[in-house]
C-alpha positions in Angstrom: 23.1 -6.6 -47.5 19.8 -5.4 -46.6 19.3 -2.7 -43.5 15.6 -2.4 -41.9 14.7 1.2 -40.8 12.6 1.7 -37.8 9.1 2.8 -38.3 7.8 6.1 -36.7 5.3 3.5 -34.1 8.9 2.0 -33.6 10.6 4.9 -32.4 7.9 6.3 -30.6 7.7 3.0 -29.2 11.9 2.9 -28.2 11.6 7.4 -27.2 8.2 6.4 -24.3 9.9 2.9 -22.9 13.3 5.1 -22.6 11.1 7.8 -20.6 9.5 5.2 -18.2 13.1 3.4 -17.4 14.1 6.3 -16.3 11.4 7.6 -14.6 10.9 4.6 -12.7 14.5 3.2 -12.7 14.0 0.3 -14.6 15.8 -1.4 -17.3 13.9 -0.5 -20.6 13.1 -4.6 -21.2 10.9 -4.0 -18.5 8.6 -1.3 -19.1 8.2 -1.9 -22.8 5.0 -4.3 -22.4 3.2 -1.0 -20.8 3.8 1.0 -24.5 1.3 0.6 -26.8 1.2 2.7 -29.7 -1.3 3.6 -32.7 -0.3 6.0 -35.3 0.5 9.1 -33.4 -1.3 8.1 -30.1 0.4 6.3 -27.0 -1.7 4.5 -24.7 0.6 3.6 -21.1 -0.5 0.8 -18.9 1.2 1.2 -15.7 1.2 -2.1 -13.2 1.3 -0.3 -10.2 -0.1 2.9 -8.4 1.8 6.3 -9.6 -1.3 8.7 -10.6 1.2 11.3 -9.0 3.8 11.2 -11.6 1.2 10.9 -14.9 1.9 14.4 -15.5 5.5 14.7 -15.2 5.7 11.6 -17.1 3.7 12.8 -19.7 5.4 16.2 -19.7 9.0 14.3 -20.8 7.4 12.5 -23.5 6.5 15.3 -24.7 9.6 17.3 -24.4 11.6 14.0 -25.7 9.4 13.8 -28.6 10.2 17.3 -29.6 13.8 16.9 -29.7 13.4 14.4 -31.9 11.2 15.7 -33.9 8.8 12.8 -33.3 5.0 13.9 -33.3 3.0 12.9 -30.3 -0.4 13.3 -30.2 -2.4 12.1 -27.1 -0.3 10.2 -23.9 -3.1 8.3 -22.5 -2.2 6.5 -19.3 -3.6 4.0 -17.0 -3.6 1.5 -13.7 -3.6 -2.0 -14.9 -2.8 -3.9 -11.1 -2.1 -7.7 -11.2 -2.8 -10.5 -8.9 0.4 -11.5 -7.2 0.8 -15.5 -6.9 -0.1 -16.5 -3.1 -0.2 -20.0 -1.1 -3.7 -20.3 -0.2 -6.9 -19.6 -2.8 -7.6 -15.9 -3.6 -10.9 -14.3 -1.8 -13.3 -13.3 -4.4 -12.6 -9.5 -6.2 -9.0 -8.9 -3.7 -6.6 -9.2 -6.5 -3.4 -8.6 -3.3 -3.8 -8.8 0.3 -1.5 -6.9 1.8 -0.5 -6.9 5.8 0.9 -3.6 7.8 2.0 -5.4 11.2 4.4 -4.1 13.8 5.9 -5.6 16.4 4.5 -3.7 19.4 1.4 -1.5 20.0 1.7 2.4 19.7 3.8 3.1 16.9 0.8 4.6 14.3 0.3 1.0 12.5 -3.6 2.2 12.4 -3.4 5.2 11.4 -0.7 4.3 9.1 -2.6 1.8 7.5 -5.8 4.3 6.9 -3.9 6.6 5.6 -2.0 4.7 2.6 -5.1 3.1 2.1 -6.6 6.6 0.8 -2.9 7.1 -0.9 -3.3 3.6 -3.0 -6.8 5.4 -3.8 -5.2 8.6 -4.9 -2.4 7.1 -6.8 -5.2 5.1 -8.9 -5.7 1.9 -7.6 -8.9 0.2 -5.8 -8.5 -0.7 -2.1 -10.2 -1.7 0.3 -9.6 -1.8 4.4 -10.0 -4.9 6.6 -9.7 -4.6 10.6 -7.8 -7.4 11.8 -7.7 -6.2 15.4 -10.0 -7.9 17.4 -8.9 -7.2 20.4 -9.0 -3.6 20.0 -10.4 -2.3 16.7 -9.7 1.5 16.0 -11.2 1.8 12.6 -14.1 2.9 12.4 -13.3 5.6 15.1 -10.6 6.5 12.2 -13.1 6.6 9.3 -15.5 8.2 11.0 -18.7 5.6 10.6 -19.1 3.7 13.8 -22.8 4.2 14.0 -22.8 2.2 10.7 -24.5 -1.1 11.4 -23.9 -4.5 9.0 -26.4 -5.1 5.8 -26.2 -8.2 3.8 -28.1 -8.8 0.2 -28.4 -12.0 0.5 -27.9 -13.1 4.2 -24.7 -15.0 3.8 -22.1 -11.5 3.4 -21.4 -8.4 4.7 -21.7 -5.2 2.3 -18.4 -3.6 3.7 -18.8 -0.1 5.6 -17.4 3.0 3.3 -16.0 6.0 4.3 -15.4 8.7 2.1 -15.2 6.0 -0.7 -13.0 3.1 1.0 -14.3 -0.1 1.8 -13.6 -1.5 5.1 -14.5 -3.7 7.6 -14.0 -4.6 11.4 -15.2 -6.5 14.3 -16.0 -3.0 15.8 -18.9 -2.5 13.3 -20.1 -5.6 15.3 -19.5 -5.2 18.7 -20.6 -1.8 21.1 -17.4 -0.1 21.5 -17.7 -0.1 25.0 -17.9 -3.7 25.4 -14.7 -5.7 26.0 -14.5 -8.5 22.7 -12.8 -11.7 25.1 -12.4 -14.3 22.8 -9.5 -16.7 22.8 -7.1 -17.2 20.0 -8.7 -20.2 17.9 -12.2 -18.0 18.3 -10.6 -14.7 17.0 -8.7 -16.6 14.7 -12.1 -17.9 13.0 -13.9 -14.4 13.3 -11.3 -12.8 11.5 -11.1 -15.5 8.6 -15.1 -15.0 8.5 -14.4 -10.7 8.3 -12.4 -11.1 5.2 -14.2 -14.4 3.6 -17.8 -13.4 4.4 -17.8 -9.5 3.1 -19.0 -9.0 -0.1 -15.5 -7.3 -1.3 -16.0 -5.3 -5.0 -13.3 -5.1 -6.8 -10.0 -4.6 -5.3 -6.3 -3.9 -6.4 -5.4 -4.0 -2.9 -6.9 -5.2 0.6 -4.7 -2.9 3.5 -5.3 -5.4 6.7 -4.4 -3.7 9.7 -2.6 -6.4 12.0 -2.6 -6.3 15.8 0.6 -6.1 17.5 2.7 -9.3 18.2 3.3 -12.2 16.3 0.6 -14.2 18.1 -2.6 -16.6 16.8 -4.2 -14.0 14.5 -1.1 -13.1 12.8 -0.1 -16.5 12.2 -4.0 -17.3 11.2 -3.5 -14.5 8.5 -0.3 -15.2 7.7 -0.5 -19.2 7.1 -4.3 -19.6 6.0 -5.1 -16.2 3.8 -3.9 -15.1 0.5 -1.5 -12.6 1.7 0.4 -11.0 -0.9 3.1 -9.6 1.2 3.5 -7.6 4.6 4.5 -3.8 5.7 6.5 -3.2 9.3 5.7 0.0 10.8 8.3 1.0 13.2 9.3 4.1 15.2 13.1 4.8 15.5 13.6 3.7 19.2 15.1 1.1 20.5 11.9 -1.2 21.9 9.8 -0.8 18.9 12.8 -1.5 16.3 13.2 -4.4 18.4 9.9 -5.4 18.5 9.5 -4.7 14.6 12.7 -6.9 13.8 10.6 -9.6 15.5 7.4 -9.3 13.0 9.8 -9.1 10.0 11.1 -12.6 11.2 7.8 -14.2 11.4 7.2 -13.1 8.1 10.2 -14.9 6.5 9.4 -18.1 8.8 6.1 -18.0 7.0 7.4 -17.1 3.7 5.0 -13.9 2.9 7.6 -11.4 1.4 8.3 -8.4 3.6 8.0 -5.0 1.0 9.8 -2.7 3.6 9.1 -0.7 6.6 8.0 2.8 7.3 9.9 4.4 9.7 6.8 6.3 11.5 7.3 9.8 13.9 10.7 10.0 12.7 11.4 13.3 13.9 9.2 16.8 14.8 9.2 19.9 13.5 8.6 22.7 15.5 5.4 24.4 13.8 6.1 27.8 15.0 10.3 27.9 14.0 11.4 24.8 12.2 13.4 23.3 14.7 13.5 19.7 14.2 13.8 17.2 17.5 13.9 13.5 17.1 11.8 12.7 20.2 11.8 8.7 19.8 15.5 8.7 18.5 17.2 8.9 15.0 17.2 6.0 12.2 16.2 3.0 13.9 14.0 2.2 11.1 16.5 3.3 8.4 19.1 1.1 10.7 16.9 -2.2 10.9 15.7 -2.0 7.0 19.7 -2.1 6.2 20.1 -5.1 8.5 17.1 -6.8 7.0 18.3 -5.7 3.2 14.4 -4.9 3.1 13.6 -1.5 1.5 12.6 1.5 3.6 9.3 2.6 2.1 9.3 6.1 4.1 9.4 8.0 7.3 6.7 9.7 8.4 6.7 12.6 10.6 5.3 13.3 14.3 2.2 15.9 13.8 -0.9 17.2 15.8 -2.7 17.0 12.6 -2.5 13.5 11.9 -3.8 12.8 15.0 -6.1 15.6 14.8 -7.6 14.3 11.8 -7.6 10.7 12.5 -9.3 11.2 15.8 -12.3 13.3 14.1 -12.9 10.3 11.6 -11.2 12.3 8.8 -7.9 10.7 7.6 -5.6 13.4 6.7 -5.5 12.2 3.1 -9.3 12.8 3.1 -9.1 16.2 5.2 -5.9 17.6 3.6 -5.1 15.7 0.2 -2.5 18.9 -0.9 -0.9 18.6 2.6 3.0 18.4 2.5 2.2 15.6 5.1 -0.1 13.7 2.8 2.0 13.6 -0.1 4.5 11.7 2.2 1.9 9.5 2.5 1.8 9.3 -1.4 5.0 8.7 -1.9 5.2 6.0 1.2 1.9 4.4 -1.4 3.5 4.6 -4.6 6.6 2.7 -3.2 4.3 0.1 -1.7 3.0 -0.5 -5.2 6.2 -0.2 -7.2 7.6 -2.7 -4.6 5.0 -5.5 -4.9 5.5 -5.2 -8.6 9.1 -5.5 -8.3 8.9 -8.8 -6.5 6.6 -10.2 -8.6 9.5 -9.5 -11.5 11.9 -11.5 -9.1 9.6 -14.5 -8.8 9.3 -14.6 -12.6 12.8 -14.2 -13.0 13.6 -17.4 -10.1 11.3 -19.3 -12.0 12.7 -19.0 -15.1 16.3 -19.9 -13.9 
């Protein structure tokens, strides 16, 4: 009877995929595709955004290695996002669309949606920003560029705006700010379809659309006639806006674009000066209405001055104050995003192959 031995690449192979199952809580058949390894060298190709955990990662390879006596030389590791499958054809260079809707106005969608944008950016991947409120566009107030006025290189599409190295765009770059944009439904259906199909997008991992609140004609436009990938509720924990938000997470499901979670958003305060923490607009709504919708909950965000402060002096907190305790929530609100879109994609190709 013959026995085979495992070669050194082999085990290296077996010690990384056992690292990244545990790191990221997956079984090891699915991470072993992202090993690839040459001698003593391992290269990792991640499929979603975790630049925040490269090091940590890297560090129990490392200290794995060594306990087995298994020489490692260089841990090399990388983004490599795919395309998830959508309805409708692609826009040219936005490998995912992603939506962050809510159900009413005033629960921090926009500035939400800014500042995971610039977390996506930190955690490795390549986003852009698309202002899909007509009505009442707040972006480029919240990156800081609304004297920036529309270029084309070849009079057919927009170059998008950038800010601090996003790519966005908006109807406000268009329209004076103090001028009132009253346009029905089918018209600001068309203009928004035109916004994302007529700007000269690079290369994007993911496209954050900021929705307007309600489940009305532009929702439904981008919804039912755009590649959207999936869709983020933003929620605070009181009553109205859970209600509101349960609402948005419906219309997704009617329209079959897969719902990645919901961020619970000004989830409590903390008293800057002695800790005390006071949950002004209630206590778990959001944790209460992801259970009900056995959607995950992606984070909860806290109620500070200083993303306010930030956001209103065109400097997203991520920008302004990357090391912030408040921006790596942020992060880690990003990186579940990511994971989660990845994680979906696995159950497709799992349905599919039943």
């Amino acid at each position: 009877m013959l026995f085979s031995r495992s070669t050194p690449e082999q085990k290296r192979q077996s010690l990384v995929s056992k690292q990244l199952a545990a790191q990221f809580e997956l079984a090891d058949k699915h991470v072993g595709t992202w090993v690839t390894v040459s001698g003593d060298d391992v290269l990792i190709t991640l499929p979603f955004a975790a630049a925040t955990v490269h090091d940590v990662l890297t560090a129990h390879i490392r200290k794995a290695a060594h306990e087995e006596n298994l020489p490692i030389q260089n841990i090399v590791t990388e983004t490599d996002i795919q395309a998830s499958p959508t309805k409708v054809a692609k826009v040219t260079n936005i490998k995912n669309i992603i939506a962050v809707a809510s159900g009413k106005g005033g629960v921090g969608k926009s500035t939400t949606s800014v500042n995971i944008a610039y977390a996506l950016m930190a955690q490795g991947a390549k986003v852009g920003l698309l202002d899909a409120d007509i009505y009442g566009p707040s972006i480029p107030i919240m990156l800081g560029n609304t004297d920036s006025t529309p270029a084309s290189r070849d009079d057919k599409t927009i170059i998008p705006f950038a800010a601090h190295g996003l790519v966005a765009c908006s109807i406000g770059y268009f329209v004076p700010a103090e001028n009132a944009t009253v346009w029905r439904g089918p018209m600001a259906s068309k203009a928004l379809e035109q916004l994302l199909r007529e700007t000269d997008w690079p290369e994007l991992d993911y496209l954050i659309v900021d929705m307007p609140p309600g489940t009305g004609d532009i929702q439904l436009t981008l919804a039912q006639q755009m590649p959207v990938s999936a869709a983020v509720i933003v929620t605070t924990p009181q009553d109205l806006a859970v209600a509101d938000a349960s609402k948005g997470i419906t219309m997704f499901n009617k329209v079959d674009v897969p719902v990645l979670g919901l961020i619970e958003n000004m989830s409590l305060y903390i008293c800057p000066k002695c800790g005390h923490q006071d949950h002004i607009f209630d206590k778990d709504g959001g944790v209460e209405l992801a259970k009900r919708n056995k959607v995950p909950l992606l984070g909860q965000l806290p109620l500070n001055v200083k993303i306010r402060q930030h956001t209103d002096e065109g400097t997203p907190l991520l920008v302004a104050e990357p090391h912030d305790p408040l921006s790596q929530t942020y992060m880690t609100c990003a990186a579940a995003i990511s994971k989660q879109l990845y994680m979906d994609g696995l159950m497709d190709l799992r349905i599919q192959n039943i």
